[in-house]
C-alpha positions as CSV (number, residue, x, y, z in Angstrom):
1,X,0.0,0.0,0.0
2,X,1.7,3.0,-1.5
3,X,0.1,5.6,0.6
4,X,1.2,4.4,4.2
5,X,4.8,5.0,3.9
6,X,4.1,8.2,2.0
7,X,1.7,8.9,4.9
8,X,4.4,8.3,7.3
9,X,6.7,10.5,5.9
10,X,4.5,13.4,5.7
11,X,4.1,13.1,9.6
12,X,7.5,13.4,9.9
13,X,7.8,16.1,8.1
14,X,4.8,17.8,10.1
15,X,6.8,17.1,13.3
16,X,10.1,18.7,12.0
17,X,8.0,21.8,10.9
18,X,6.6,22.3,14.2
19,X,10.5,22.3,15.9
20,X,11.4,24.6,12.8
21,X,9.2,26.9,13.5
22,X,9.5,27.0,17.5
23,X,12.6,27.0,17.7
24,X,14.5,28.6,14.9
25,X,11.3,29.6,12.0
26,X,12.8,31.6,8.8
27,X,13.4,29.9,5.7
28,X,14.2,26.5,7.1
29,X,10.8,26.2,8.6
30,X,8.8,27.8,5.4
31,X,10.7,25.0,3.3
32,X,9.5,22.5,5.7
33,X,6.1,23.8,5.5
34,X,5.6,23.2,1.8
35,X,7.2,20.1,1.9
36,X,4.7,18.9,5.2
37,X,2.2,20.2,2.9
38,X,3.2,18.4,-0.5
39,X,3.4,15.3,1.6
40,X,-0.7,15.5,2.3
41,X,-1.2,15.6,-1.5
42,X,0.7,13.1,-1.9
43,X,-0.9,11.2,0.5
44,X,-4.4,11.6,-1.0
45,X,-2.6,10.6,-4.7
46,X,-1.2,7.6,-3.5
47,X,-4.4,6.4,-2.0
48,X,-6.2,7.2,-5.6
49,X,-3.4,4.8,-7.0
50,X,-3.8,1.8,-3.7
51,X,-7.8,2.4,-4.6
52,X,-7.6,1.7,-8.4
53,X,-8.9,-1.3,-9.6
54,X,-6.0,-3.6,-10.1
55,X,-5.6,-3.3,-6.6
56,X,-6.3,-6.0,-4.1
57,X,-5.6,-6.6,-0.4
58,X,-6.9,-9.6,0.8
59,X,-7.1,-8.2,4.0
60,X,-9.4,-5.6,3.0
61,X,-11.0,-6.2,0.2
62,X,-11.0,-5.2,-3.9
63,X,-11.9,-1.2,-3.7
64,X,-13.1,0.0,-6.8
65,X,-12.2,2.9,-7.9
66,X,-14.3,6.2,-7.5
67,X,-13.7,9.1,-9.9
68,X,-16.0,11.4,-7.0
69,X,-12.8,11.0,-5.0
70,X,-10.6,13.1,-7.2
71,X,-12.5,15.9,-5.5
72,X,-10.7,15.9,-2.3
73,X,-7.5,15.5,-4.8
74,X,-8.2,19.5,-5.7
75,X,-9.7,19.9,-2.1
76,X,-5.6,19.5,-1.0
77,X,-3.8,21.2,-3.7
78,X,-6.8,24.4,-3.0
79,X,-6.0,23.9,0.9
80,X,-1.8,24.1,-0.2
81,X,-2.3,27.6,-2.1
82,X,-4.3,28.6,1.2
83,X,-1.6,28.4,3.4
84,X,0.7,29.9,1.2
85,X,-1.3,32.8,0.7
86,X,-2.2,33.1,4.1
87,X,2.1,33.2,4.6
88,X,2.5,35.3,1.5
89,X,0.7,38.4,3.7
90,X,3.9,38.5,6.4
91,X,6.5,38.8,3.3
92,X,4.6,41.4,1.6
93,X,3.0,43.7,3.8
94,X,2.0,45.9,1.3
95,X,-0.1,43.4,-0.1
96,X,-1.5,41.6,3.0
97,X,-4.9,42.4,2.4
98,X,-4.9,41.0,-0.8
99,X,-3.5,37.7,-0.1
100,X,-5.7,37.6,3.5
101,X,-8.6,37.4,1.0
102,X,-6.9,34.9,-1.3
103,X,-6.1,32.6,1.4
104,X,-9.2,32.5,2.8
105,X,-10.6,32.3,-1.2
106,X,-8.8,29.2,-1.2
107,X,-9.9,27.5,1.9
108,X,-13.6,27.9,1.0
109,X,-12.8,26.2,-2.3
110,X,-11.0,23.5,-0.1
111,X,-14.4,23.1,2.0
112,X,-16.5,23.3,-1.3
113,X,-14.6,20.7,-2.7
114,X,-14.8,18.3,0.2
115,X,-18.2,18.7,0.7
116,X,-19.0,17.8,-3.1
117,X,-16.6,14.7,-2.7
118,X,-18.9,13.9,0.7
119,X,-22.1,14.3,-1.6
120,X,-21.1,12.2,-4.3
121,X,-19.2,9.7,-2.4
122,X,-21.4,8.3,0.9
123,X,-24.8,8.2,1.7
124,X,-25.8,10.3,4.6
125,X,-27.7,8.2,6.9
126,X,-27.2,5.0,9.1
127,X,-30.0,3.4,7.2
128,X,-27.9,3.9,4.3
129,X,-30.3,6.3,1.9
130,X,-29.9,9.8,1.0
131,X,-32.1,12.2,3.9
132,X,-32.1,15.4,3.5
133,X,-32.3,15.6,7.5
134,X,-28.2,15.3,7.1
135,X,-28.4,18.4,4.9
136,X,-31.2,20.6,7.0
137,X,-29.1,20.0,10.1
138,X,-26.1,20.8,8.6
139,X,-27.7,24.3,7.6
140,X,-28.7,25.1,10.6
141,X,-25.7,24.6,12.3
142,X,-24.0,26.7,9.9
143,X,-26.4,29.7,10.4
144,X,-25.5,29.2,13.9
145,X,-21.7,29.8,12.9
146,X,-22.2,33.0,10.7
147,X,-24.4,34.6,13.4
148,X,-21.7,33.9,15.9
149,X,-19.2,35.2,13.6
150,X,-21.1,38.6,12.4
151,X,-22.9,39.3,15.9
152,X,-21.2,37.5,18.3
153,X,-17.4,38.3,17.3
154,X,-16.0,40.1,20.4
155,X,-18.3,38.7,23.2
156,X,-18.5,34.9,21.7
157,X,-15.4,34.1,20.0
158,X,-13.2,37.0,21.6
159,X,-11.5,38.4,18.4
160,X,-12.5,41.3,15.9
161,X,-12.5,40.5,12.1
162,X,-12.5,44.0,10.9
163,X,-12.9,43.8,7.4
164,X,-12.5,40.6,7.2
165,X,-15.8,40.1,9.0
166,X,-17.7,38.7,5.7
167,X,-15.2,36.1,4.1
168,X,-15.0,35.2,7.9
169,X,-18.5,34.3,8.2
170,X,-18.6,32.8,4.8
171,X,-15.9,30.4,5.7
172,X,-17.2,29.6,8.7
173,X,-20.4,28.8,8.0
174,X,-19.2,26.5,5.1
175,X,-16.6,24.4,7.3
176,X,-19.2,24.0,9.9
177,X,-21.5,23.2,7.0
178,X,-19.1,20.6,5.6
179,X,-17.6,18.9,9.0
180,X,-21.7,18.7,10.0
181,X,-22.8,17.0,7.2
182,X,-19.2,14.4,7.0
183,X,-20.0,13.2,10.9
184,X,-23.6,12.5,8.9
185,X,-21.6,10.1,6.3
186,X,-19.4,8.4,9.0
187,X,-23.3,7.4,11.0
188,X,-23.7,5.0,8.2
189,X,-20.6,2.7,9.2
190,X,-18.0,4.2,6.8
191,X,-14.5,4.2,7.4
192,X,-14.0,6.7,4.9
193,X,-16.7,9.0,6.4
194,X,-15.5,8.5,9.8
195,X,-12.2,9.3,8.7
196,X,-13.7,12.4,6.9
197,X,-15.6,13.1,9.5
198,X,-12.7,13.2,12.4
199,X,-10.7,15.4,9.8
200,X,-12.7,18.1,9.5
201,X,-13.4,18.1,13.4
202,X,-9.8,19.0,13.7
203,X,-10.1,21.5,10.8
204,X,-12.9,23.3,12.5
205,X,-10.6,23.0,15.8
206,X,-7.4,24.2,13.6
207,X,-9.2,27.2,12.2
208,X,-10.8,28.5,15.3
209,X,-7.6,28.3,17.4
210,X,-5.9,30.3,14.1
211,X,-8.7,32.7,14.2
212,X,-7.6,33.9,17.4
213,X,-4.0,34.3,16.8
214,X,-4.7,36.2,13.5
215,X,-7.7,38.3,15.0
216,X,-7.7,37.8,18.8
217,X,-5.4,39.9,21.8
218,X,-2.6,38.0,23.1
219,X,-3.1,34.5,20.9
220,X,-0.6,34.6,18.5
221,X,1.7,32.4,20.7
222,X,3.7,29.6,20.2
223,X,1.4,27.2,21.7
224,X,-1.6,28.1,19.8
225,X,0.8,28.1,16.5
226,X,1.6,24.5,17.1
227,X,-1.7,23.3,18.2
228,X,-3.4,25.2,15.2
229,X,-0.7,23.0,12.6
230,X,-1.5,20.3,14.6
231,X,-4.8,20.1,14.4
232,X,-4.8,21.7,11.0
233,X,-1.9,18.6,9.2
234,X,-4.2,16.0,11.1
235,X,-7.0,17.0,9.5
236,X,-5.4,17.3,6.0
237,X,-3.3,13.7,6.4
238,X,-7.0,11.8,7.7
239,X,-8.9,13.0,4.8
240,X,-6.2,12.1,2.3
241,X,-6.3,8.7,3.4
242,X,-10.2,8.9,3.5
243,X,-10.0,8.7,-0.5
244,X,-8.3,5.0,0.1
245,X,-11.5,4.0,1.8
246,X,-14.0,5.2,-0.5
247,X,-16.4,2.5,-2.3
């Protein structure tokens, strides 16, 4: 299986990021960073290639191949150009605006993208049918996120958007959409939607500890930076090796 080892070296790439970028950061940790990040693409490929049909593990059993699946594929590379906007803001100041907005551009793609591979890819109930229930719920609790994010900014989530107050409620009312609606596809008894599901927990975790360090008083510390990558590679490693489990 081709995407275990490549799955294992992009963890240890992760970790050697995170003691880069405590302890010495610069250039040595940005190079790091891309590669950590490469490594979850990677990931996600090689389990496209263990989940082609001439594959076969007796073990666990002929996968067939789903083309749905390529969707979290672009969901990784979108989630890649994220980050590095996101970064590109502290090299040029001048421009951080601009790449604040791509970044986060990019990240709702990422969630757009997952969500649309969780559509296609599982059904949405334990009784194994499609019910729009998993899809009303998941609205609501995405309104719930948007109103917390326009209304309830400095008293609820203790951080001030400025004008980045609507692409902050956009995004978070897709990513709770999304991470709703996957812990609906891992109730049926998939491993790829629990895996899904559990990955986009952590991103949901990963993005509201970063939304305090870029937004919040006092956050922006090295603990919250390493628990924020931590969460955030978790969540990007789990859903690569979703794709390996999808029917």
């Amino acid at each position: 299986m081709l995407h275990i080892p490549v799955l294992v070296l992009g963890a240890a790439a992760t970790v050697a990021f995170l003691i880069l970028r405590v302890k010495k950061g610069g250039l040595s940790a940005a190079v790091m960073k891309v590669i950590a990040s490469v490594m979850f693409v990677l990931t996600g490929l090689a389990a496209v290639i263990d989940s082609l049909p001439l594959y076969y593990a007796p073990f666990l059993g002929h996968f067939r191949f789903n083309s749905w699946a390529m969707l979290y594929i672009a969901g990784l590379v979108c989630a890649i150009l994220g980050d590095l906007f996101l970064d590109l803001k502290y090299v040029y100041i001048e421009d951080s605006d601009k790449h604040t907005f791509l970044g986060f551009g990019f990240f709702i793609a990422t969630q757009v993208f997952y969500f649309m591979g969780a559509f296609n890819c599982f059904k949405w109930c334990p009784q194994g049918t499609y019910d729009y229930k998993a899809i009303y719920v998941s609205l609501i609790v995405a309104a719930i996120f948007v109103l917390a994010a326009v209304f309830g900014e400095k008293k609820i989530l203790k951080v001030k958007f400025g004008k980045f107050k609507a692409i902050s409620a956009v995004y978070s009312g897709i990513l709770s959409f999304t991470t709703v609606f996957t812990i609906f596809c891992a109730m049926t008894g998939s491993t790829a939607g629990l895996l899904m599901a559990i990955g986009e927990v952590a991103f949901l975790i990963s993005d509201l500890i970063l939304s305090g360090t870029y937004f919040g008083v006092g956050k922006n510390t090295k603990k919250h930076v390493i628990w924020n990558h931590l969460f955030y590679y978790a969540a990007q490693f789990l859903i690569a090796t979703a794709i390996f489990y999808i029917k």
